[in-house]
C-alpha positions as CSV (number, residue, x, y, z in Angstrom):
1,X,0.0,0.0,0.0
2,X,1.4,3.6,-1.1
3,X,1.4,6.3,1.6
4,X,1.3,9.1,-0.9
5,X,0.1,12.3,0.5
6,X,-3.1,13.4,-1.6
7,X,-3.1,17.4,-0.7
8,X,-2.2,18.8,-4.5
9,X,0.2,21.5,-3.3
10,X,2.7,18.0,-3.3
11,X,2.9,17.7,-7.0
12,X,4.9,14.7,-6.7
13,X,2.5,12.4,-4.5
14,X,-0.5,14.1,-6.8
15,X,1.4,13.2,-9.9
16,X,1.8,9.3,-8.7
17,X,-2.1,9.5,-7.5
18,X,-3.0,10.8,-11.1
19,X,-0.7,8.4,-13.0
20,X,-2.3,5.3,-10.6
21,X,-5.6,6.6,-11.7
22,X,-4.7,7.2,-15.6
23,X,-3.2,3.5,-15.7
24,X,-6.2,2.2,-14.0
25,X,-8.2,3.8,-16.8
26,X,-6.0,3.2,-20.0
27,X,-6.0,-0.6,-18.8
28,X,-9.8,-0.4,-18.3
29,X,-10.2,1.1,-21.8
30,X,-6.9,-1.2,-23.8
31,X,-5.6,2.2,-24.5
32,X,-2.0,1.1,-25.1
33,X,-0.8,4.6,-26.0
34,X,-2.6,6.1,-22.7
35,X,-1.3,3.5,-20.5
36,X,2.8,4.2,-21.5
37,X,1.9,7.4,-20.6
38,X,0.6,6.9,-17.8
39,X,3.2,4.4,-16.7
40,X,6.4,7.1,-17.8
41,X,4.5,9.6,-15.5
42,X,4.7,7.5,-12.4
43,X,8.1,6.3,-12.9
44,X,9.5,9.5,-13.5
45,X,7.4,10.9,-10.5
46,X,8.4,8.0,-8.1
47,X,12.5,9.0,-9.4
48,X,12.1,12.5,-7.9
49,X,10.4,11.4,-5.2
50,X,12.7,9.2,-3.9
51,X,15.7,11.4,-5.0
52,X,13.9,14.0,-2.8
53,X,13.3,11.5,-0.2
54,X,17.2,10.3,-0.1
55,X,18.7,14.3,0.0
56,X,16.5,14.6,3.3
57,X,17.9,11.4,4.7
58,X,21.4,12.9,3.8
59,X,21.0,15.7,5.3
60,X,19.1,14.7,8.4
61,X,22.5,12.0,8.8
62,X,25.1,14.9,8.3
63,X,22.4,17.2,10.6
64,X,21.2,15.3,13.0
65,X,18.2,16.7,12.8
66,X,14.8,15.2,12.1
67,X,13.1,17.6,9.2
68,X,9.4,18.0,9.6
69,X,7.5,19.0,6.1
C-alpha cells in the first residue's frame, strides 16, 4: 500500500495519485498509448520522489536533525 500524500500543493504524490488513476483507466479502456503514458509519468514521479526522499535522509544524517515538512 502507497502512503502518498493526496493534498495537490505536493505535486509529486499528486502526480503518482493521477498516474495510478490514468493507468487504471488506460487498462480499463486497452488504451495502449494512454497506458505508457501513464506508466512514464509515475516512474518518472516515483525518481524525484525518492531522490527528494534520499537528500532529506542525507542531510538529516550529516544534521542530525529530524526535518518535519
Amino acid at each position: 500500500m502507497l502512503r502518498l500524500n493526496p493534498n495537490p500543493n505536493h505535486s509529486l504524490d499528486a502526480g503518482l495519485i493521477k498516474g495510478l488513476a490514468d493507468t487504471m483507466q488506460a487498462l480499463s479502456t486497452k488504451d495502449s498509448a494512454a497506458l505508457e503514458t501513464a506508466l512514464t509519468a509515475i516512474e518518472k514521479n516515483a525518481q524525484a520522489l525518492l531522490k527528494q526522499e534520499w537528500d532529506k535522509s542525507k542531510r538529516e544524517a550529516i544534521s542530525g536533525k529530524v526535518e518535519v515538512a
